[in-house]
C-alpha positions in Angstrom: 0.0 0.0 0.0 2.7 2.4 1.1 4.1 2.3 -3.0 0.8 3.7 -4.0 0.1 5.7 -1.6 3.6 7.5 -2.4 1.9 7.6 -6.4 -0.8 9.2 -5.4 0.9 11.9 -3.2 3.8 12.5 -5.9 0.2 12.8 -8.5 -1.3 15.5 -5.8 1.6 17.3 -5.7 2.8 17.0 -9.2 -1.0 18.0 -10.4 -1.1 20.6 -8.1 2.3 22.5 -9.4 1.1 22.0 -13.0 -2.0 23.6 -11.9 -0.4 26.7 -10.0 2.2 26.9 -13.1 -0.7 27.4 -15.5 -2.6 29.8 -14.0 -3.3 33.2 -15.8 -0.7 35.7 -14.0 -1.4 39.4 -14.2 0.5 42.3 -13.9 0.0 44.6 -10.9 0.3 48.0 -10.7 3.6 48.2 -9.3 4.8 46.9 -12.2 3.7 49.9 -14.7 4.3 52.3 -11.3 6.1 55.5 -12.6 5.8 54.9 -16.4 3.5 57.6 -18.3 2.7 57.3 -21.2 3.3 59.3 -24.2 0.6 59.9 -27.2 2.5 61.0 -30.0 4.9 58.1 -29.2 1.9 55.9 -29.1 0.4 56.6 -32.3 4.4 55.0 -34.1 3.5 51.8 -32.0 -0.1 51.7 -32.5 0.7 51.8 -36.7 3.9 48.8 -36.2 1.6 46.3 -34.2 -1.1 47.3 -36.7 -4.0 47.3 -33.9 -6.3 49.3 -36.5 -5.4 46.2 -38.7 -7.4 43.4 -36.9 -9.7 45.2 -34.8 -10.9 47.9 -37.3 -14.8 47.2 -38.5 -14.7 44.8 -41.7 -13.5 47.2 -44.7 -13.3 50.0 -43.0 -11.4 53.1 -44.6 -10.1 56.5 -43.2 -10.6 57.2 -39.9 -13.6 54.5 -39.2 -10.4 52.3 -39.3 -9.9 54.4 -36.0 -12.9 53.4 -34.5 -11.6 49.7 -33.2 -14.9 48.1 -32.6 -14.0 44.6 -33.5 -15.8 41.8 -35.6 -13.5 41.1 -38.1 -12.9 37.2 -38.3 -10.0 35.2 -38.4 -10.0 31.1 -39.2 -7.9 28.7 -37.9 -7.5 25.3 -37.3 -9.0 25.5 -34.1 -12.1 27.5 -34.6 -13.1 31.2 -36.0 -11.6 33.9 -33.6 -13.6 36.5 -34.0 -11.3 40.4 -33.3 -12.6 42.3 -29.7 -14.5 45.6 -29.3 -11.0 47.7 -27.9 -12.2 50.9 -28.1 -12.9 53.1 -25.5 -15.9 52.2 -24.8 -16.4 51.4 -20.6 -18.7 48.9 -21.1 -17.9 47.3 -24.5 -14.6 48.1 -24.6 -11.5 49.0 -22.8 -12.4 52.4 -22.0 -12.1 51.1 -17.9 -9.0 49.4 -18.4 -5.7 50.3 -15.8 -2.3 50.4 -17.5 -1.8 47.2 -15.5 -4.9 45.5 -17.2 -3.7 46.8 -20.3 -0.4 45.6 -19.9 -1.3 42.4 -18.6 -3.4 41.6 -22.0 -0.6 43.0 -24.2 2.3 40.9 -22.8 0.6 38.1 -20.6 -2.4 37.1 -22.5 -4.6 37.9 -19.5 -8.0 40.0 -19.1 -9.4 42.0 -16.7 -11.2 39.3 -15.4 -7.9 36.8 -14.7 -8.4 35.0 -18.0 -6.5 33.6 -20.5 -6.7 34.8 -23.8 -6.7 33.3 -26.8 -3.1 34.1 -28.5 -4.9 34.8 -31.8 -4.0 37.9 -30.2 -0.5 37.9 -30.8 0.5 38.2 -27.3 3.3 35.7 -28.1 5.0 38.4 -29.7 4.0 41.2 -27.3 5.5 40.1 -25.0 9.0 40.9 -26.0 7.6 44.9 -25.8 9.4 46.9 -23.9 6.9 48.1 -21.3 7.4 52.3 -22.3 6.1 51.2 -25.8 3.2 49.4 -23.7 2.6 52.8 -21.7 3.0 55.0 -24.7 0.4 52.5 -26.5 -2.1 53.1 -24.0 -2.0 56.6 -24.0 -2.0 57.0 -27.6 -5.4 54.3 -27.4 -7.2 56.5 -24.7 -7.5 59.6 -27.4 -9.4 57.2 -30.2 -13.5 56.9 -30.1 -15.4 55.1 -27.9 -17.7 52.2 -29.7 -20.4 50.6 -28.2 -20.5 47.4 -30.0 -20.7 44.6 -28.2 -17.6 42.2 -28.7 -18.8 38.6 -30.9 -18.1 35.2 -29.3 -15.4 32.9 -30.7 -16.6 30.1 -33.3 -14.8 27.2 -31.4 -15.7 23.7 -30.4 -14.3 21.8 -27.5 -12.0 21.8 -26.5 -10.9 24.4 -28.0 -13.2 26.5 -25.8 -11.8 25.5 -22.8 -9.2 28.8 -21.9 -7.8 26.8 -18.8 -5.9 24.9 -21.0 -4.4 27.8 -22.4 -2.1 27.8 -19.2 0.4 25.2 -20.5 0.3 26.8 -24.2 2.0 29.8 -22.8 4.2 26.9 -20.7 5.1 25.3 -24.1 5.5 28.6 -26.3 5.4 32.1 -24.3 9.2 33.4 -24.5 10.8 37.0 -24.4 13.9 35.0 -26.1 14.5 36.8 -29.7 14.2 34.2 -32.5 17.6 36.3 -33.9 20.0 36.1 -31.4 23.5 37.5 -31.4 25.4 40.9 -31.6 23.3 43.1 -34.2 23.9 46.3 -35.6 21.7 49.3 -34.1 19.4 49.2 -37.5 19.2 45.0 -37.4 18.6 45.3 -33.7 15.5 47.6 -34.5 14.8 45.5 -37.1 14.2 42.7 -34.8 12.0 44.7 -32.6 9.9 45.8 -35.1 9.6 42.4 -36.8 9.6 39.7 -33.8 7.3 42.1 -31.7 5.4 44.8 -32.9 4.7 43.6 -36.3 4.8 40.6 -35.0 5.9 38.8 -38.7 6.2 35.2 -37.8 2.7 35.2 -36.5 1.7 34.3 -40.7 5.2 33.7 -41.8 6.6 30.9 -39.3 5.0 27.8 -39.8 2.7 25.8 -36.6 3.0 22.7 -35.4 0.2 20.8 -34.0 -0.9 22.9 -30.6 -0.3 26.0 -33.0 2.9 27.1 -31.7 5.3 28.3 -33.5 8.1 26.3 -35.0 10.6 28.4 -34.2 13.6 26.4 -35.7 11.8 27.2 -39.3 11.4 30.7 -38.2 9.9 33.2 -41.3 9.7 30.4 -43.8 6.5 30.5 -44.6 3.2 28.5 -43.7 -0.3 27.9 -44.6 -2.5 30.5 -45.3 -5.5 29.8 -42.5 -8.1 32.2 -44.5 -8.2 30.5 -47.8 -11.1 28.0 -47.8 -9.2 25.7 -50.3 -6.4 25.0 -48.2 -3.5 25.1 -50.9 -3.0 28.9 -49.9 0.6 29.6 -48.9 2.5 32.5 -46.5 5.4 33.2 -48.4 9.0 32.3 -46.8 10.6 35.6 -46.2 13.9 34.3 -44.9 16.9 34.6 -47.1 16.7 31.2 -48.6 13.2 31.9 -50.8 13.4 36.1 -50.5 16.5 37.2 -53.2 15.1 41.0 -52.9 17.6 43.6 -52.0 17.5 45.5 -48.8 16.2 48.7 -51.0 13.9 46.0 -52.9 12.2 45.2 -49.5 12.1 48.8 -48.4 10.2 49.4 -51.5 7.5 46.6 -51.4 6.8 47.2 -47.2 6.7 51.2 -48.4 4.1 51.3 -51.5 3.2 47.7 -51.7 4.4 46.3 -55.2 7.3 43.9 -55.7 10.5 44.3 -58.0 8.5 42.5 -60.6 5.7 45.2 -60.2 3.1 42.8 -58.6 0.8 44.5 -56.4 0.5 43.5 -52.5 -2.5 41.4 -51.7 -4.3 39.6 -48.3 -4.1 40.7 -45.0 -0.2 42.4 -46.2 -2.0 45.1 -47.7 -2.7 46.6 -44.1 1.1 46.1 -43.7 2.0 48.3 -46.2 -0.6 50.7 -45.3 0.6 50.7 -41.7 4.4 50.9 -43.1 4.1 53.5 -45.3 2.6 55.8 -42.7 6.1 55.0 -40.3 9.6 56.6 -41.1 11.1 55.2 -43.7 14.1 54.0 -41.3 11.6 51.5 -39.7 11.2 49.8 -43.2 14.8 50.2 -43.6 15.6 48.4 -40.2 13.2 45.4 -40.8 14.7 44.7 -44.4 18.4 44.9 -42.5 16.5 42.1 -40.1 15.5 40.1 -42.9 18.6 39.8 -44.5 20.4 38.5 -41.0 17.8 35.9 -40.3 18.6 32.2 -40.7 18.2 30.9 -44.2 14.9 28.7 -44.1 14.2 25.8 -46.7 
């Protein structure tokens, strides 16, 4: 009896750990304390991470993309995941939020309400932002309109729907380790910024494996394009194995959208561009400096 009993205890204990391990874990205020946030500063991070992007009103244009009232929809694998109201809306929205609660979202995955969220929010990649950025971010959100949309439900089946076991996801795959590693230059190293965390690139262009993380040892080298019904739809590999553009070349496409061969941008990279084109031209620059230093992907 005594064998088993020692089982079960070492089972208690071990489920127990897991279970504390995989709990959501919020930030507190003393983590933001002294950081204020700057607006204009805001508005450079709020274009790079492309927030209007995903959480704008399907085909929106001009300033309605401003108005970030959720409802565009996003398949998967694993379901339809279906963008939030974030506007600054109290109710709807995130109008109520602290910088904590904000921050918490942006590099923990975790609501308001202690919750995991689904990392169809990039999250993954948040997290490597440096928390200023975070503070700037918010301050730049609280000047844009309040919606009063209510936020849609995910389209997921079990057990998809089940946001505990989002816990050991973020075990398996939530890292503030750069995929690019190494001494960089002061152009590749905001390059790598901009790419592995704001614009958060490998989200479409690393390939998944099987719990939807990514595989990081193929990192940028392309994947399967989740929003075309056929399934044959393909995420190009922008690592320098498959991408022969220049460094200007690159500049160019992520600045007006066509490629050397005068092909026109096209998906979900058109908001890219549009984002891109509205930042300084450096930031373009440091990203295609990033792309060139990344390891060649087959």
């Amino acid at each position: 009896m005594r064998p088993i009993r020692t089982l079960l205890l070492l089972a208690l204990v071990g489920g127990g750990a897991l279970f504390w391990l995989t709990l959501p874990k919020s930030l507190s205020d003393q983590d933001v304390a002294g950081l204020t946030g700057d607006a204009e500063k805001g508005q450079r991070i709020f274009t790079a991470a492309g927030c209007a992007s995903c959480h704008m009103a399907d085909g929106a244009t001009g300033e309605a993309q401003l108005v970030l009232k959720g409802g565009q929809k996003f398949p998967s694998p694993f379901g339809t995941f279906v963008a939030p109201n974030i506007s600054q809306d109290p109710e709807q929205g995130i109008g109520g939020w602290t910088l904590a609660q904000f921050a918490s979202a942006v590099k923990r995955g975790v609501s308001p309400e202690g919750e995991h969220l689904y990392p169809a929010f990039p999250y993954a990649a948040y997290a490597k932002m440096q928390m200023q950025d975070v503070a700037d971010l918010f301050a730049y959100m609280k000047t844009l309109p309040a919606d009063p949309t209510p936020s849609a439900v995910h389209e997921l089946g079990f057990p998809f729907n089940i946001r505990m076991a989002l816990g050991g996801w973020k075990l398996l795959y939530l890292s503030q380790d750069w995929a690019l590693p190494g001494n960089l230059t002061p152009t590749e190293d905001r390059g790598r910024y901009l790419a592995e965390a704001l614009s958060h690139c490998a989200e479409c262009h690393t390939p998944r494996d099987m719990l939807g993380g990514l595989e990081t040892t193929r990192w940028l080298a392309g994947a399967a394009d989740p929003s075309d019904p056929t399934g044959k739809g393909r995420v190009p590999n922008i690592t320098p194995a498959k991408l022969s553009w220049s460094e200007e070349e690159i500049v160019a496409y992520l600045t007006t959208g066509f490629t050397p061969e005068y092909d026109s941008v096209g998906g979900h990279m058109a908001h890219v561009v549009e984002n891109y084109a509205k930042l300084p031209v450096e930031d373009a620059v440091a990203v295609a400096a990033y792309l060139k230093r990344v390891e060649p992907a087959e």
